[in-house]
Structure formats: structure tokens, C-alpha cells
N, C-alpha and C positions, 0 to 999 in steps of 0.2 A: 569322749574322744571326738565324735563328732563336732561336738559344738567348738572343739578345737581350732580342727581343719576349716570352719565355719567363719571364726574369728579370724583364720587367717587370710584366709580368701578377701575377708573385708578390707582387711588392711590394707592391702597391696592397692585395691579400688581407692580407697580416701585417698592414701598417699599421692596420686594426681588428680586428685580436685582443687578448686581454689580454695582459698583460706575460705569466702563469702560463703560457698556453696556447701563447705563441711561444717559450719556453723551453722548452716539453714537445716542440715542433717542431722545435726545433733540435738536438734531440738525440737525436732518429730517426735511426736509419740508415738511409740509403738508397744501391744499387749504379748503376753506370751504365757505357754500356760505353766506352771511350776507344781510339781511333785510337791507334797508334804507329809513330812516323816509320820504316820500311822494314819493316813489316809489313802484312800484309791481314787477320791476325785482331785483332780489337778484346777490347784489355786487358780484365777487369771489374775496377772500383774502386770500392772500397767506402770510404764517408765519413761524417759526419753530416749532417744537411740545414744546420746552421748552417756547417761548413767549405762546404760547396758555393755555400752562398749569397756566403762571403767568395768562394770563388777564380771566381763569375761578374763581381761588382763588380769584382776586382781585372782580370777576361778583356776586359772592356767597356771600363774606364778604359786599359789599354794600346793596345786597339785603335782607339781616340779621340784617342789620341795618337798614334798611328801612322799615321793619317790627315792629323791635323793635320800634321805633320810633313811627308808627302809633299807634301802640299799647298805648303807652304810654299817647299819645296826646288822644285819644279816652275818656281813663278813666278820664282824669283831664276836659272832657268839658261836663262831664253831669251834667243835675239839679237833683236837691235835692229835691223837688218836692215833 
């Protein structure tokens, strides 16, 4: 959820940069540290800021649908009762 409001917050900042200046941003590296499934120490990964910004869109858009989805399934498996 955070990393949501995170992403959104960034966007609105790019969206008035210059073209120059968000292509100089995008190609920053920047590390982060990432959770892995049956471990308790967090990976460090290191990326560009432009793949990070893809793989938040692509985090947000599945998890939207993954909502949607339950949602969906939820109403069609009650009784009538």
C-alpha cells in the first residue's frame, strides 16, 4: 500500500520535468532492499530508477487486478439461502 501512494506521489513530480531531465532520472541507479520468500534477511537490488518505476506500474496494475478478481469471485459463490 505504501509503495502505492509512493509511486504516486512520483508521478505527478516526473510529469513536469523535461523530457532531458526524466531520461537523466531514469537512468540513475538506485538499490532497494527486497523481502524474499523464506528468508528474513532482505535481498539488496539494484536497478535503474526507470526499470523500478516499470516493475511499480506493472506491482500496482496486477494487484488491481487481483482485487478485482476476488471481488468478483466472492459474489458469484454465495447461497441464496
Amino acid at each position: 500500500m505504501f509503495s502505492l501512494l509512493l509511486s504516486l506521489g512520483m508521478v505527478g513530480d516526473t510529469q513536469t520535468m523535461d523530457s532531458k531531465e526524466q531520461s537523466a532520472d531514469d537512468n540513475k541507479r538506485v538499490c532497494r532492499s527486497v523481502e524474499t520468500l523464506g528468508s528474513k534477511i532482505p535481498k539488496r537490488v539494484c536497478r535503474t530508477q526507470g526499470e523500478w518505476a516499470q516493475l511499480d506500474r506493472a506491482n500496482s496494475s496486477m494487484s488491481t487486478e487481483s482485487i478485482r478478481r476476488d471481488r468478483s469471485y466472492s459474489r458469484g459463490t454465495q447461497n441464496s439461502n
